[in-house]
LUMKERO-201689 format. One record per residue (C-alpha): residue number from 1; residue in three letters; z, y, x. Coordinates in pm, 1 decimal. Last residue first. Layout:
BEGIN
   num   residu          Z          Y          X
   NUM      ALA          Z          Y          X
...
***
This chain:
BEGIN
   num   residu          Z          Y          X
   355      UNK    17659.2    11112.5    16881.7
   354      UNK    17722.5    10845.3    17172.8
   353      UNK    17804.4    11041.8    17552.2
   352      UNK    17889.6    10708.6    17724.1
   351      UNK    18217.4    10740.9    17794.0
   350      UNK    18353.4    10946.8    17452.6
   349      UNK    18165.9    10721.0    17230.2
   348      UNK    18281.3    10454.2    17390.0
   347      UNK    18607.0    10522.9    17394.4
   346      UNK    18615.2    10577.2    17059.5
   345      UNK    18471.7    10277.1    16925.7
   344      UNK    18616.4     9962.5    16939.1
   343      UNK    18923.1     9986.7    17165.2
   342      UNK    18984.5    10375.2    17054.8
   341      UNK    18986.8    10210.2    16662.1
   340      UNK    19215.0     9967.8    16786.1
   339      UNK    19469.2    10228.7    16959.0
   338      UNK    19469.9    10442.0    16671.8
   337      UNK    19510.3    10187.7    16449.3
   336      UNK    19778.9    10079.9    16656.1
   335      UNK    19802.4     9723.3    16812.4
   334      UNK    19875.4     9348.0    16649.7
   333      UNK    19519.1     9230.8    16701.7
   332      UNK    19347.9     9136.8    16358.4
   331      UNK    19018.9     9338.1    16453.6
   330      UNK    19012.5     9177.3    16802.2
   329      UNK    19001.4     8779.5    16626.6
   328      UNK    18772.9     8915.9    16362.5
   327      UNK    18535.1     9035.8    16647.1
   326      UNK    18542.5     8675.4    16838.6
   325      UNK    18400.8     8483.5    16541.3
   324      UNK    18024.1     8521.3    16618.6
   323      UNK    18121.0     8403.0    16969.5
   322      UNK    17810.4     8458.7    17214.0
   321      UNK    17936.8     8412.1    17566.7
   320      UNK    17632.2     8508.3    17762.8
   319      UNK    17412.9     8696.9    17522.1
   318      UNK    17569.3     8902.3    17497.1
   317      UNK    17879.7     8988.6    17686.8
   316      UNK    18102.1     9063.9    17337.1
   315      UNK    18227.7     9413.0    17467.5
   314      UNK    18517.9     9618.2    17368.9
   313      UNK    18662.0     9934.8    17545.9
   312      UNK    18980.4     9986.0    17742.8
   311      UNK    19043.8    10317.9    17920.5
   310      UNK    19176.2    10552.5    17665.1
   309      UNK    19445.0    10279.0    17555.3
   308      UNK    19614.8    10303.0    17851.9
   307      UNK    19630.4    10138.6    18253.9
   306      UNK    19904.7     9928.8    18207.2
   305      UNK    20033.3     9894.8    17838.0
   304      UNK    19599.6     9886.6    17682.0
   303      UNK    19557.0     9631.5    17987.3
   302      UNK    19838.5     9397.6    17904.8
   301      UNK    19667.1     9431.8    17517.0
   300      UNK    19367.8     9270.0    17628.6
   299      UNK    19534.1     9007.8    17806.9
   298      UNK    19706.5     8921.3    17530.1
   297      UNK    19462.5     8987.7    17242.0
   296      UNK    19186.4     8696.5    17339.0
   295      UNK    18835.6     8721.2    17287.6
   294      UNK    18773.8     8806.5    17689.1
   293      UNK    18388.2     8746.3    17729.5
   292      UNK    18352.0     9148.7    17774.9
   291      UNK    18683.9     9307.5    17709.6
   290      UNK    18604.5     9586.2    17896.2
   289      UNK    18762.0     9858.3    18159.2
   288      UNK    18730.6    10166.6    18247.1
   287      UNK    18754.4    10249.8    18634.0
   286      UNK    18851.4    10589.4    18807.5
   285      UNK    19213.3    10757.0    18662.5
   284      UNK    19397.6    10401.0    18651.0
   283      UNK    19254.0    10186.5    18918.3
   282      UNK    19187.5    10539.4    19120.8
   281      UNK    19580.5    10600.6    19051.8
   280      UNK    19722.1    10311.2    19179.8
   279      UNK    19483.6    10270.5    19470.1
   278      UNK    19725.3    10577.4    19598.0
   277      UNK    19577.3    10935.9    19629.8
   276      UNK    19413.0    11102.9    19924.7
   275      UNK    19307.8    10803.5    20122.4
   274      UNK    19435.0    10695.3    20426.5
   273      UNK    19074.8    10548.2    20595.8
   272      UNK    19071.2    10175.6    20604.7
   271      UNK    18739.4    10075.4    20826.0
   270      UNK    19005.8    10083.6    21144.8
   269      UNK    19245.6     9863.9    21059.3
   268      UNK    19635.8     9927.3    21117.0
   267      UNK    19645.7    10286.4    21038.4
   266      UNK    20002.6    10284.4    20922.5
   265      UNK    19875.5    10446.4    20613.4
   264      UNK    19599.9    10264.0    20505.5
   263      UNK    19755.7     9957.6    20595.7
   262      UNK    20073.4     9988.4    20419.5
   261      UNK    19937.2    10187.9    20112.9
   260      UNK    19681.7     9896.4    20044.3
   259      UNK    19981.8     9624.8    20042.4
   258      UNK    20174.2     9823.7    19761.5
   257      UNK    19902.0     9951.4    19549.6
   256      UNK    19682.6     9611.1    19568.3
   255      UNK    20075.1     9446.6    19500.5
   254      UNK    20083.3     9633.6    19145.9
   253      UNK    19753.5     9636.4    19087.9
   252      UNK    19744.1     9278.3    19097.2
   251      UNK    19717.0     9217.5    18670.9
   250      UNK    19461.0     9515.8    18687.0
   249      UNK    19246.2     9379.2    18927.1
   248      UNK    19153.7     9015.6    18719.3
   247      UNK    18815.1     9141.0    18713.0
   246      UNK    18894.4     9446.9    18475.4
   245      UNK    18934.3     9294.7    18162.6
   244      UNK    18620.6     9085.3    18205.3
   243      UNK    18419.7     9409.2    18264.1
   242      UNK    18433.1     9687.8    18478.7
   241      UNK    18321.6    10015.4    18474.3
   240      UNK    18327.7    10267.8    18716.6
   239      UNK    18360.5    10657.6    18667.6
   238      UNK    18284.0    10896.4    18957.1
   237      UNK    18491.6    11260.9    18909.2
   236      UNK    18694.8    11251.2    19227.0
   235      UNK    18315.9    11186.6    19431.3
   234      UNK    18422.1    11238.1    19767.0
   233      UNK    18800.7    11129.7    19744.0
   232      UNK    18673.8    10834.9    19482.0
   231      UNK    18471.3    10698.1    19749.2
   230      UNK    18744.9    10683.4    19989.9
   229      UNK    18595.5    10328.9    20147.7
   228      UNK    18908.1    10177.0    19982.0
   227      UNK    18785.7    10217.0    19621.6
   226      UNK    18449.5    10132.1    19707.9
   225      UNK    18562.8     9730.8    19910.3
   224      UNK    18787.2     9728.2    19603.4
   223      UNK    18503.9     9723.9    19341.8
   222      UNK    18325.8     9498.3    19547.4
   221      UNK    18574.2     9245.2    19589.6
   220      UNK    18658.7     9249.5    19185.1
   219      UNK    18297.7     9203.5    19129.2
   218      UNK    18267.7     8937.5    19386.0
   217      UNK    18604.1     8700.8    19316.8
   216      UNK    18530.4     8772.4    18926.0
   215      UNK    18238.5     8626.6    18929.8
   214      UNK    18343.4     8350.7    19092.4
   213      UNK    18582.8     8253.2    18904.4
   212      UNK    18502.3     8044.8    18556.8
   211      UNK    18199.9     8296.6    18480.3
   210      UNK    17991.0     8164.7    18777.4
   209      UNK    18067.5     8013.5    19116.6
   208      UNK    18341.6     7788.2    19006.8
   207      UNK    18059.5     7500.3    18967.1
   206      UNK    18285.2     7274.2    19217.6
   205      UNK    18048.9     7206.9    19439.2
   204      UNK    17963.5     7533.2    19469.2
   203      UNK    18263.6     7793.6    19457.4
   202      UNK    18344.0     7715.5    19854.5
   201      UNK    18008.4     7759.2    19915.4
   200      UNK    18003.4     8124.4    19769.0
   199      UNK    18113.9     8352.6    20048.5
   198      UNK    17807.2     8471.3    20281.4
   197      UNK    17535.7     8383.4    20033.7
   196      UNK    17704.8     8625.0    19780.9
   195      UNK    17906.2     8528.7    19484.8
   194      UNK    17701.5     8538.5    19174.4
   193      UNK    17649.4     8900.4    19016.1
   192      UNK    17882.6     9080.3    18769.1
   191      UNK    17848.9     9411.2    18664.4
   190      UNK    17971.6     9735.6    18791.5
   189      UNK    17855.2     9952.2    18488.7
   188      UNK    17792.0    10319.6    18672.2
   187      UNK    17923.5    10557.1    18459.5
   186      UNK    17744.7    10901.8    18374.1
   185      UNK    17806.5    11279.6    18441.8
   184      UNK    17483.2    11379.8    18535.8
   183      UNK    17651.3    11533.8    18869.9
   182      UNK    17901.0    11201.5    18939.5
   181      UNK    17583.2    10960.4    18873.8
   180      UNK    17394.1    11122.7    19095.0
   179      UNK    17661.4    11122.6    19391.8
   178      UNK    17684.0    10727.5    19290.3
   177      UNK    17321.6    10696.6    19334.2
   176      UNK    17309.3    10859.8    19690.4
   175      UNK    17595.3    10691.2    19799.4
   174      UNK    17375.7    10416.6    19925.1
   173      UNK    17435.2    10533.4    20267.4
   172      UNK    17807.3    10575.2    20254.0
   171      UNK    17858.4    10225.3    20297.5
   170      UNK    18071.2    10101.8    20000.1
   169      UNK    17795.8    10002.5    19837.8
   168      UNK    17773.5     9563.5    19900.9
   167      UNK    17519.8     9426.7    20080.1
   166      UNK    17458.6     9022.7    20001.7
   165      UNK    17112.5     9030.1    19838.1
   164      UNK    17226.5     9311.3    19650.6
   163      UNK    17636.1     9269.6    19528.8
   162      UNK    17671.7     9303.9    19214.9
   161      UNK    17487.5     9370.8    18933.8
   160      UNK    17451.4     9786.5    18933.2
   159      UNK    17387.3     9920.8    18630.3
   158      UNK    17344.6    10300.2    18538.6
   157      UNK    17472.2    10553.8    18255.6
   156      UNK    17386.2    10700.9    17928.2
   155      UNK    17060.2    10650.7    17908.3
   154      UNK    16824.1    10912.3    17737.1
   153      UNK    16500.7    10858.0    17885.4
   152      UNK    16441.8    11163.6    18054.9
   151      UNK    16704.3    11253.4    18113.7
   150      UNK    16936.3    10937.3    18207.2
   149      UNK    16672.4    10696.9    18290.6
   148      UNK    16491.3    11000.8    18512.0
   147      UNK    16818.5    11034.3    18710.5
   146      UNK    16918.2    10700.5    18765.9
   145      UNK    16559.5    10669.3    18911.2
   144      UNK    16633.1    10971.2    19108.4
   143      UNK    16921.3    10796.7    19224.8
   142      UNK    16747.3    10470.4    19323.5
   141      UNK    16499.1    10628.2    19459.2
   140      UNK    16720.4    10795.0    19707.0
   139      UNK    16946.8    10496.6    19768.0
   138      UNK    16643.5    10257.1    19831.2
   137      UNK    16895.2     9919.2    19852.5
   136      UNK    17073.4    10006.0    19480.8
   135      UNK    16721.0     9887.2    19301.5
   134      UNK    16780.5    10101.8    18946.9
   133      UNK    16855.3    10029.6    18617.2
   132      UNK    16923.3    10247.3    18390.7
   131      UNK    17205.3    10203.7    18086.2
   130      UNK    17096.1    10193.8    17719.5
   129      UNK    17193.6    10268.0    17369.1
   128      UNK    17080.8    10004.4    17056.0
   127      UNK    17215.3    10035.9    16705.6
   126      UNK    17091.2    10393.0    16538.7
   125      UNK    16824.9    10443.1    16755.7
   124      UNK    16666.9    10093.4    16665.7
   123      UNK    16307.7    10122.8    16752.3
   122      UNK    16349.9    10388.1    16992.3
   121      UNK    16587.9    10134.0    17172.0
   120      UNK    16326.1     9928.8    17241.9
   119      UNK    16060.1    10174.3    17406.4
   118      UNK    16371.0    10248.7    17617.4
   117      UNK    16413.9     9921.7    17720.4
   116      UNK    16052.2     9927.7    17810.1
   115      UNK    16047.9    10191.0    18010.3
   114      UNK    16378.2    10096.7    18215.1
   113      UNK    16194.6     9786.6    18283.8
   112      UNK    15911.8     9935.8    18434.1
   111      UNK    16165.0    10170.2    18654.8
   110      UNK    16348.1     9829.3    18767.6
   109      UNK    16084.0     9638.4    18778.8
   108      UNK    15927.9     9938.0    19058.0
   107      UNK    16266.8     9967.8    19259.9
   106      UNK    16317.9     9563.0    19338.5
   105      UNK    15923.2     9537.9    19423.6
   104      UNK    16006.2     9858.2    19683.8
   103      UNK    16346.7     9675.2    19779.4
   102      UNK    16254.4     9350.4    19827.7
   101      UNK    16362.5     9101.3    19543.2
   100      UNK    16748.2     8964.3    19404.4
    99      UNK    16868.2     9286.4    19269.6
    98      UNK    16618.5     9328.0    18993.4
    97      UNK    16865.1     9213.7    18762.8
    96      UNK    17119.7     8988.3    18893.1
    95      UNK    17245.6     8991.1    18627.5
    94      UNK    17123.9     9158.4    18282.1
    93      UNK    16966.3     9475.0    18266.6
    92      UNK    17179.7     9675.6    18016.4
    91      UNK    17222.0     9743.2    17660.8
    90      UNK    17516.4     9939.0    17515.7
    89      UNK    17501.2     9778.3    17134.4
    88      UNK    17643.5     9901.0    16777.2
    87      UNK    17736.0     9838.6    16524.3
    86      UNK    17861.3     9476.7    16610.2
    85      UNK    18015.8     9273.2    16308.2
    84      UNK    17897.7     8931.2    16417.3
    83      UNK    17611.1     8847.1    16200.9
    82      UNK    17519.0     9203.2    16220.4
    81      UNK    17469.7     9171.7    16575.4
    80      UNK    17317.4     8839.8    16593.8
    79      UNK    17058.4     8967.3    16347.3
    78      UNK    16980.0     9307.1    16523.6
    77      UNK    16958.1     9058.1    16795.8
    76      UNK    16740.0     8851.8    16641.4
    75      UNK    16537.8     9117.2    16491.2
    74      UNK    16420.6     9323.5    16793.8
    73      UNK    16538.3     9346.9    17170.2
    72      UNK    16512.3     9000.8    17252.7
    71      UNK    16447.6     8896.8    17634.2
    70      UNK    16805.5     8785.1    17648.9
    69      UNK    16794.8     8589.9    17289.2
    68      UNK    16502.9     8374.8    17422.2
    67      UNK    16625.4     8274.8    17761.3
    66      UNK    16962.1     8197.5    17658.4
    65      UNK    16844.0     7975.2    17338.0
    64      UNK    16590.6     7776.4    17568.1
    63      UNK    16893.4     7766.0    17847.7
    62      UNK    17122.9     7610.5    17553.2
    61      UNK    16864.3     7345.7    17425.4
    60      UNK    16845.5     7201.0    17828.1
    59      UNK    16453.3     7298.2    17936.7
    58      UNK    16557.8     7483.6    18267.8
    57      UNK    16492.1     7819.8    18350.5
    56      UNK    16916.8     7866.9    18252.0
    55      UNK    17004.6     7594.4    18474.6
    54      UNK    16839.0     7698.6    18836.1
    53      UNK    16899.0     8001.0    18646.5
    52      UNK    17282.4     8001.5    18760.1
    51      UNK    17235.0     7784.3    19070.9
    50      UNK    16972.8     7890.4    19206.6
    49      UNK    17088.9     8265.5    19192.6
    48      UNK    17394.7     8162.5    19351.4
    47      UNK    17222.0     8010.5    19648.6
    46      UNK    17044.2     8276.4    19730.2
    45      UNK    16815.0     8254.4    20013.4
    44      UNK    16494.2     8389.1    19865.0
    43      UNK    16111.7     8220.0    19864.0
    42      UNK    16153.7     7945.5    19607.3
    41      UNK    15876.5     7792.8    19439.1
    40      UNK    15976.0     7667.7    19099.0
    39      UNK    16305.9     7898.4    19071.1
    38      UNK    16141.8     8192.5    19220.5
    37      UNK    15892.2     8157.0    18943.2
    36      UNK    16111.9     8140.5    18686.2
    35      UNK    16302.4     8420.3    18801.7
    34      UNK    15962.2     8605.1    18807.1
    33      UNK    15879.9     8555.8    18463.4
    32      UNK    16223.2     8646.9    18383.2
    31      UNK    16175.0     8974.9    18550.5
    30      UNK    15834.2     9018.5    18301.1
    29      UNK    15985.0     8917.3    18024.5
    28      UNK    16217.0     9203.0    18057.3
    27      UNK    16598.4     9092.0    18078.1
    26      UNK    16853.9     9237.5    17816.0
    25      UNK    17265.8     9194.3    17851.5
    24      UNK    17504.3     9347.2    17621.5
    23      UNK    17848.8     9471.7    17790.0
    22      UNK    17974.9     9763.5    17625.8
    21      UNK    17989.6     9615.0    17219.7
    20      UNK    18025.9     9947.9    16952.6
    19      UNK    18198.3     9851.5    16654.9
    18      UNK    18265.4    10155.8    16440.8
    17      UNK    18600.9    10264.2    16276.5
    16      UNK    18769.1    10243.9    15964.0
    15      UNK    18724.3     9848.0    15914.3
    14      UNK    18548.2     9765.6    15623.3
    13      UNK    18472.7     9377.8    15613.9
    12      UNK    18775.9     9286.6    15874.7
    11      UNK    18673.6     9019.7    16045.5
    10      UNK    18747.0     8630.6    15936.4
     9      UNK    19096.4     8523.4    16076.4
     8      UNK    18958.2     8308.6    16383.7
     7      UNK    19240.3     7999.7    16399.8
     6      UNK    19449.4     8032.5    16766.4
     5      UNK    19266.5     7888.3    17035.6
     4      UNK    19519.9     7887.7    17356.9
     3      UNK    19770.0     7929.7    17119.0
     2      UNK    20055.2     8166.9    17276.9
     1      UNK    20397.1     7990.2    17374.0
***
């Protein structure tokens, strides 16, 4: 039987190959300003947000530290980063983002926020890349947003948290953004957000409406709900990523292939449209996948065997799961050198366009 915790081996002090984490989370003060505020006088019906920064606005030691390293885009990360072997960082808005407000207030943090994470990254060119940010809800704006981040600003892709305020994108009219992101040749990070209003009482009273499932249940529901909508038929070339190794999809892929090709072919509900290829191959040819708050080589490795070694990528999920450790645990995984140095940097490099 595997160790749940084996010992950390320290991290290899010269590894041949960059570290570059997928999966780092930034929030502008400005957004958390207004989290804060939501969370003193509420005025949306979001239960999951409540409960997430109901904590992390809170005055417990580990929200203080949350709050402070998430707005950071100076020394203390650069400090975190070194302190834990990172080269390098793909930055992002963190969840929910700007997801949880009306659409025009939504659009505008977003595109203020993109400014300033760019302003950030000048500072560190060498360790900091970004992804834009963009409110999914005003499809048009949201794509020329997209747009602008990318160049204009020099992202290298878009985030999308989640669900928005319940509404998920496999209706074709927020394909706007995903039709951008297919021309500029960019992936859309399909982050986590909590469980909508609709389907997270279950999780509640429990606290499985986070990182223990819940998460999971809503990313990996609203990557499906896109693959099944045939949005990799209209846009073959669309790359998603996912985090979490893959939001627990790539350890059903077998029975999502097998159960998806009976209804979609036997036309038994009418929102499931035959597509052209099999949710096999969109799984495999469509999504990368991350390590992000996954420290552990087994899983890790399942994904390398199933879907390759060109689609896996690490991420530490700063600064949710912060585990200084966690990169000498990856370095001493029992893979290739070929396949670790793909893990940690090449695929990357080759996703997100880094020179």
């Amino acid at each position: 039987m595997t160790d749940r915790y084996p010992p950390m081996p320290p991290r290899n002090p010269n590894p041949p190959y960059k570290r570059i984490a997928t999966e780092e989370a930034w929030l502008s003060p400005e957004i958390m300003k207004r989290y804060r505020k939501e969370i003193a006088e509420p005025q949306i019906n979001d239960p999951g947000f409540t409960q997430l920064w109901g904590f992390f606005c809170g005055d417990h030691p580990m929200a203080e530290a949350q709050r402070r390293r998430i707005q950071d885009l100076g020394e203390e990360r650069i400090r975190d980063m070194d302190d834990s072997g990172i080269d390098m960082a793909v930055i992002s808005l963190g969840s929910p983002g700007v997801q949880i407000f009306d659409t025009d207030t939504a659009s505008a943090l977003a595109e203020a926020a993109n400014d300033e994470l760019a302003e950030g990254i000048a500072k560190y060119p060498d360790r900091f890349v970004g992804l834009a940010a963009f409110s999914p809800l005003d499809p048009d704006r949201a794509a020329r947003e997209l747009e602008r981040g990318v160049t204009k600003l020099g992202f290298k892709g878009g985030i999308l948290n989640g669900h928005t305020l319940g509404t998920y994108l496999d209706d074709k009219k927020y394909w706007p953004v995903f039709e951008a992101a297919e021309a500029l040749g960019v992936p859309i990070y399909l982050h986590p957000n909590m469980p909508s209003a609709q389907m997270i009482q279950p999780f509640l009273s429990r606290a499985l409406d986070a990182a223990i499932y819940g998460f999971a249940c809503d990313t990996g529901l609203h990557a499906l709900r896109l693959m099944v909508s045939g949005i990799f038929d209209r846009f073959p070339n669309l790359q998603i990523i996912l985090g979490h190794c893959g939001e627990a999809l790539p350890y059903w892929l077998y029975r999502i292939d097998f159960m998806h090709t009976r209804i979609s072919t036997t036309g038994r509900h009418p929102n499931v449209p035959k597509l052209k290829r099999r949710a096999w191959d969109y799984l495999c040819d469509n999504f990368y996948y991350t390590s992000s708050g996954v420290g552990w080589e087994p899983p890790i490795k399942y994904l390398m065997d199933v879907i390759g070694t060109d689609r896996m990528m690490y991420a530490m999920d700063y600064p949710w799961q912060f585990e200084k450790g966690e990169v000498g645990v990856l370095d001493a995984m029992d893979i290739t050198p070929e396949a670790k140095k793909a893990f940690f940097e090449d695929n990357a490099r080759r996703l997100f366009s880094i020179v």
